[in-house]
VMD Tcl script that draws the C-alpha trace (Angstrom):
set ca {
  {5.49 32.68 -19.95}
  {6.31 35.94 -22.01}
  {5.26 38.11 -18.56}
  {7.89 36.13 -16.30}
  {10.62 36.84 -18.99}
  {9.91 40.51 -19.08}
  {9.14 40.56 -14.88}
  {12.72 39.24 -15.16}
  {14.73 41.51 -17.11}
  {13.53 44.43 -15.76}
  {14.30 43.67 -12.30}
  {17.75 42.98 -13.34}
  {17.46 46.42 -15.35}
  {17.27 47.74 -11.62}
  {18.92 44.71 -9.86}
  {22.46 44.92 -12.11}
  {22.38 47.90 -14.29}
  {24.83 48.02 -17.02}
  {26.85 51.44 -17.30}
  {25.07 52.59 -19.93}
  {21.75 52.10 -17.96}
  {22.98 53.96 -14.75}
  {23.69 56.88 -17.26}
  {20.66 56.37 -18.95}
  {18.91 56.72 -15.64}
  {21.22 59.39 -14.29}
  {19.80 61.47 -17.53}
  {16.05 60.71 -16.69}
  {16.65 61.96 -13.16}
  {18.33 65.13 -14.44}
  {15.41 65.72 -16.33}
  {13.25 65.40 -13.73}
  {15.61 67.46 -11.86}
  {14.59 70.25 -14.60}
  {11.15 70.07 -14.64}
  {10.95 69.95 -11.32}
  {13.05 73.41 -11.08}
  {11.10 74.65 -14.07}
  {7.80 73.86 -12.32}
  {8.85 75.79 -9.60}
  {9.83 78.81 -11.24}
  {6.15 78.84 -12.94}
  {4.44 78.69 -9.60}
  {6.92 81.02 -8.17}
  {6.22 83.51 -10.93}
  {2.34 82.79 -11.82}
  {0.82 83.20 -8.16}
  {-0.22 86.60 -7.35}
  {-1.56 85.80 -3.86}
  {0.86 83.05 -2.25}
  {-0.69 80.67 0.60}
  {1.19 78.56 2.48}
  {0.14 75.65 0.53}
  {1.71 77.89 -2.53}
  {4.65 77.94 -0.69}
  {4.83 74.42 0.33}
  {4.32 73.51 -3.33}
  {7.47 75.53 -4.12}
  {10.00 74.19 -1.50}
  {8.65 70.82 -2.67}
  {9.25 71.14 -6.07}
  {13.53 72.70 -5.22}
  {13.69 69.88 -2.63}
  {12.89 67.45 -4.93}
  {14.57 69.27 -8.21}
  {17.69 68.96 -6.06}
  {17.60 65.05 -4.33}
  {17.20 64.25 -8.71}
  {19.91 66.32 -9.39}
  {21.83 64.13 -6.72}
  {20.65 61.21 -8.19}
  {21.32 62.20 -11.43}
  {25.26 63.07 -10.69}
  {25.71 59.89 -8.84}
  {24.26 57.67 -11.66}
  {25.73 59.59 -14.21}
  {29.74 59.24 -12.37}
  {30.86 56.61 -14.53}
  {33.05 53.71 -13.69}
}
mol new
graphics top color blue
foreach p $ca { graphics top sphere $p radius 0.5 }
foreach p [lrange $ca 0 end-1] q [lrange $ca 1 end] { graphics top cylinder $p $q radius 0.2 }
display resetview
C-alpha cells in the first residue's frame, strides 16, 4: 500500500539520512534553537511580577534553546 511506502521512507529519512538531510535537520534545530531563545527573551522582558513557575519557564526555554543549538552544530558538521 501507498501508507507502507511512505511509513518506509521516512524511517530511512531518520534511519540513513543523506548529508543534505542531516543539514537540513541541523537548520530546523537551529531554528528551534532561536525561537526557543527568542521566547525566552519575551517572557524575560514581558513579566512584571516573576513566579517561580515564570522562572522555570525561562531556564526551560535557554536549556532547551541551547541542547538545539547542540543539535543543530552536530547535524550541521558536514562529512
Amino acid at each position: 500500500m501507498k501508507l507502507d511506502l511512505l511509513a518506509d521512507a521516512i524511517r530511512d529519512a531518520f534511519e540513513h539520512p543523506t548529508l543534505k538531510q542531516k543539514e537540513a535537520y541541523g537548520r530546523f534545530a537551529h531554528t528551534l534553537a532561536a525561537a526557543a531563545v527568542i521566547g525566552a527573551a519575551s517572557v524575560l522582558f514581558s513579566e512584571t511580577r516573576w513566579t517561580v513557575g515564570d522562572a522555570l519557564r525561562v531556564v526551560g526555554l535557554l536549556l532547551s534553546g541551547l541542547v538545539c543549538f547542540a543539535l543543530g552544530a552536530t547535524l550541521c558538521k558536514g562529512e
